[in-house]
C-alpha positions as CSV (number, residue, x, y, z in Angstrom):
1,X,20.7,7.0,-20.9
2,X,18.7,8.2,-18.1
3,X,19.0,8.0,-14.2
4,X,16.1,7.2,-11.4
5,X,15.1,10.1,-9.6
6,X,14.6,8.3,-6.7
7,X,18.0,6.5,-5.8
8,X,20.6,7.7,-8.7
9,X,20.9,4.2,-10.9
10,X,21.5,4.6,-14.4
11,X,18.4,3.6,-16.5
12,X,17.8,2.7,-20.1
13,X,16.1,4.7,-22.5
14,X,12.6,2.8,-22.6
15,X,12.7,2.1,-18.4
16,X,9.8,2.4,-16.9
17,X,10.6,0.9,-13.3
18,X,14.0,1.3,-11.8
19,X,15.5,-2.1,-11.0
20,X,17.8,-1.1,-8.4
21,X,14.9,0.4,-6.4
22,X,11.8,-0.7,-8.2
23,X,10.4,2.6,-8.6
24,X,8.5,4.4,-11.5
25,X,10.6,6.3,-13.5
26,X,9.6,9.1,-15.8
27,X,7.4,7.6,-19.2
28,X,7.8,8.2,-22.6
29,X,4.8,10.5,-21.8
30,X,6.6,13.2,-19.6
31,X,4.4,11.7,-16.9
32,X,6.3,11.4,-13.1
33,X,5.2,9.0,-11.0
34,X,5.8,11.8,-8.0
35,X,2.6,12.8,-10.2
36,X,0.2,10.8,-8.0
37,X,0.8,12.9,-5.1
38,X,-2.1,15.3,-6.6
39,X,-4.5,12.5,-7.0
40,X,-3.7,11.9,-3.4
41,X,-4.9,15.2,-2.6
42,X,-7.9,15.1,-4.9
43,X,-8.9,12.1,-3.3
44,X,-8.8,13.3,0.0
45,X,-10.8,16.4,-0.8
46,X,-13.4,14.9,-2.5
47,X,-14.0,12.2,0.3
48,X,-14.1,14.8,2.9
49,X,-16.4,17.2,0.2
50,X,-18.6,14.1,0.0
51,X,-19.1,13.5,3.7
52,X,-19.9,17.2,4.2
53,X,-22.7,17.2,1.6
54,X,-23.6,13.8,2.8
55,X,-24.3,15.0,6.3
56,X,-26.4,17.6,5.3
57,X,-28.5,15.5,3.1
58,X,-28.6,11.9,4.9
59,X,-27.6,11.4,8.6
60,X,-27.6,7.7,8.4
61,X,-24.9,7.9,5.7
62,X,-22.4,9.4,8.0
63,X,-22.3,5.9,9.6
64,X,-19.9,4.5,7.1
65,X,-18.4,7.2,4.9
66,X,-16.6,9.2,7.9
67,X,-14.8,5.9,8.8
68,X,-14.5,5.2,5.1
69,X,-12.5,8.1,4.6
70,X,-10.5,8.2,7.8
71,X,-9.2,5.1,6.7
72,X,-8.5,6.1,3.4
73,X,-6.6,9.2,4.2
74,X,-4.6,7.5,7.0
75,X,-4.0,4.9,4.6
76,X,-2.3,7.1,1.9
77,X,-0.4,9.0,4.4
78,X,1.3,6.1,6.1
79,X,1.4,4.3,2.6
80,X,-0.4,1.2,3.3
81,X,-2.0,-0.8,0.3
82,X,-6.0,-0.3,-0.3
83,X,-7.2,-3.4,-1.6
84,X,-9.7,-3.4,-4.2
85,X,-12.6,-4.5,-2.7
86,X,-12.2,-0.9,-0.1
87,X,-11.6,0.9,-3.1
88,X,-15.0,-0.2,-4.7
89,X,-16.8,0.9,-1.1
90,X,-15.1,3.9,-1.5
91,X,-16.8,4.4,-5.2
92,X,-20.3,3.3,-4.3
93,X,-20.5,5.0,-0.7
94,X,-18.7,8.2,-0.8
95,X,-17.5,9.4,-3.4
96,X,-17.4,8.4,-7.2
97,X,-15.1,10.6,-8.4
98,X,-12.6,9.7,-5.4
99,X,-13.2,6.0,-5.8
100,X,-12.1,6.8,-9.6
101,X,-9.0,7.9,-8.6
102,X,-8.2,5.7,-6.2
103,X,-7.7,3.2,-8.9
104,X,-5.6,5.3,-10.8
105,X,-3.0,5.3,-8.3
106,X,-0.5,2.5,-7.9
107,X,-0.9,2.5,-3.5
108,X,1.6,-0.3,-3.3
109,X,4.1,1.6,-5.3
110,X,3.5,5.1,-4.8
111,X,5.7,8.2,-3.4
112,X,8.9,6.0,-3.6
């Protein structure tokens, strides 16, 4: 037997969500769900690295990828969903390898 992390309940073996809490608990894998927190950060540096190099190359870009990652980052810290549809925007207009991750991340679920 194994117990959540994030609130104490006792867990099968082959658990993968908690259902006392509904959290991710550890995979067969050895991969946490506390993991995400550096795609967070990832994403966050590349939308910011991609607006800087944006600005130098195209002005008129600035228009929507500054807003685009404001939201974004405000968004992850105050653990709001990001639909898909954003995420997509996010791929296409800022940054690809940010947009990537963004759908790798679980927003609705994440940092329990």
């Amino acid at each position: 037997m194994k117990y959540c992390a994030h609130c104490g309940n006792e867990l099968l073996d082959e658990a993968v969500i908690c259902p006392k809490c509904g959290c991710r608990v550890e995979n067969g894998k050895g991969v946490k769900a506390t993991d995400q927190k550096d795609f967070i950060m990832v994403i966050k540096i590349f939308m910011i690295v991609a607006c800087v190099l944006g600005g130098f190359a195209f002005l008129i870009p600035l228009a929507w990828m500054i807003p685009m990652t404001v939201s974004v980052v405000n968004r992850l810290e105050s653990r709001q969903p990001i639909g898909v549809g954003f995420k997509v925007c996010v791929l296409l207009f800022v940054s690809v390898i940010a947009g990537i991750l963004l759908f790798f991340i679980d927003t609705e679920n994440y940092l329990c």
